[in-house]
C-alpha positions in Angstrom: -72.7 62.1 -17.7 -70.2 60.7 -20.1 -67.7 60.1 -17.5 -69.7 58.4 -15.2 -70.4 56.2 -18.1 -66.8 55.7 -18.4 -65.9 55.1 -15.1 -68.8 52.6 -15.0 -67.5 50.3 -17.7 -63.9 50.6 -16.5 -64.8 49.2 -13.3 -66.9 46.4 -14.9 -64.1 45.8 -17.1 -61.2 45.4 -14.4 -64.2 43.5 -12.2 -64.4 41.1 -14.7 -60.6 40.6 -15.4 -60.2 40.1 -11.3 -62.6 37.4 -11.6 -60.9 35.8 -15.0 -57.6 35.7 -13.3 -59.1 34.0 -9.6 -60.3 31.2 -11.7 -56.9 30.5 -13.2 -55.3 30.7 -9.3 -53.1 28.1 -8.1 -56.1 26.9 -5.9 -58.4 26.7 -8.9 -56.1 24.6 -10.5 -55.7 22.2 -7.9 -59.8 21.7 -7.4 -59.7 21.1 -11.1 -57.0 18.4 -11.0 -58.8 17.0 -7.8 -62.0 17.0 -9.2 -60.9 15.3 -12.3 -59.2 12.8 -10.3 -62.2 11.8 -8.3 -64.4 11.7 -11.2 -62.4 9.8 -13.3 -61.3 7.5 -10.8 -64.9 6.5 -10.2 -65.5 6.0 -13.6 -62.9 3.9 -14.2 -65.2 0.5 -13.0 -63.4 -1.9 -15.4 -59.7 -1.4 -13.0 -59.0 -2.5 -9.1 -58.3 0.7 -7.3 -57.2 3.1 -10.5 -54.3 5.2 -10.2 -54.8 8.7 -11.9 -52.2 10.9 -13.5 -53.8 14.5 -14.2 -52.7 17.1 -16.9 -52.3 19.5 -14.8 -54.0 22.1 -16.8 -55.6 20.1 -19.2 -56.6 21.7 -22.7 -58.7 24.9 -22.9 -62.2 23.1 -22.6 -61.1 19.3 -21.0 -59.4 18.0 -18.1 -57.5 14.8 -18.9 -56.0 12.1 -17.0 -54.4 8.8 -17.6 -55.9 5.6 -15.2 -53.4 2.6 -14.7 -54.0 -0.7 -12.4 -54.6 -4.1 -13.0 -58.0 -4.8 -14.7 -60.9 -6.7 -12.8 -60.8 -10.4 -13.0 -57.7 -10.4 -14.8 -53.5 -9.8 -14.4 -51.6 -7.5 -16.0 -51.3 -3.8 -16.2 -53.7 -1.8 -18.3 -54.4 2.0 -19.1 -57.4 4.3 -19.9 -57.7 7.7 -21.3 -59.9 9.7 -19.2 -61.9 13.6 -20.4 -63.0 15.5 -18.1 -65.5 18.5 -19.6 -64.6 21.1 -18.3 -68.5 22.9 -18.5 -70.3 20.3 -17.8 -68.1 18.5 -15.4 -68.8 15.1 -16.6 -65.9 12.4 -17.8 -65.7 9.9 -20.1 -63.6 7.1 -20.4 -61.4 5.4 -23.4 -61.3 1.4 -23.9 -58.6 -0.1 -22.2 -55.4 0.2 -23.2 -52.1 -2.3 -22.8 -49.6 -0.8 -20.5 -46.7 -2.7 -21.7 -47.3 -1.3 -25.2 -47.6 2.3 -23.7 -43.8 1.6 -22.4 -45.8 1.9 -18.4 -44.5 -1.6 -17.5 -40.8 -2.0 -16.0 -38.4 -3.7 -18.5 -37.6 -7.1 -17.9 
């Protein structure tokens, strides 16, 4: 009886590392970074067409991106910080930020 215990919880155990291990797959990485992409870009309503940079990886709970382009109704460059939570899979977005004072605008 106590070995099919064992051999129970063993299984459960690697089970459960199989399934750990798929979610940190090259292909759950990239549906991460593109769903962090598309959210954020969407949020992003104060730039025209926002470019996103992903982290990659992002921190252990948060996706992250930077958002460049030029801001509505105005010229110039500017930036925003963008988190994506990871659980709930919602994003919020930083105040703008000036790209030339980030060093993100060519040298003149």
């Amino acid at each position: 009886m106590n070995r099919n215990i064992i051999q129970l919880l063993t299984a459960a155990a690697l089970l459960s590392m199989a399934g750990a291990a798929r979610a940190s797959s090259d292909e759950a990485w990239q549906q991460l970074a593109a769903d962090v992409e598309a959210k954020c870009t969407k949020a992003a309503v104060a730039i025209e067409k926002p470019v996103a940079t992903v982290d990659p990886f992002g921190s252990s709970h948060y996706g992250l991106a930077l958002l460049t382009g030029k801001p509505k109704g105005a010229k110039g460059l500017v930036a925003q910080i963008c988190v994506y939570d990871k659980q709930k899979k919602t994003v919020e977005i930083g105040s703008e930020l000036d790209a030339g004072k980030l060093g993100l605008t060519p040298a003149k």
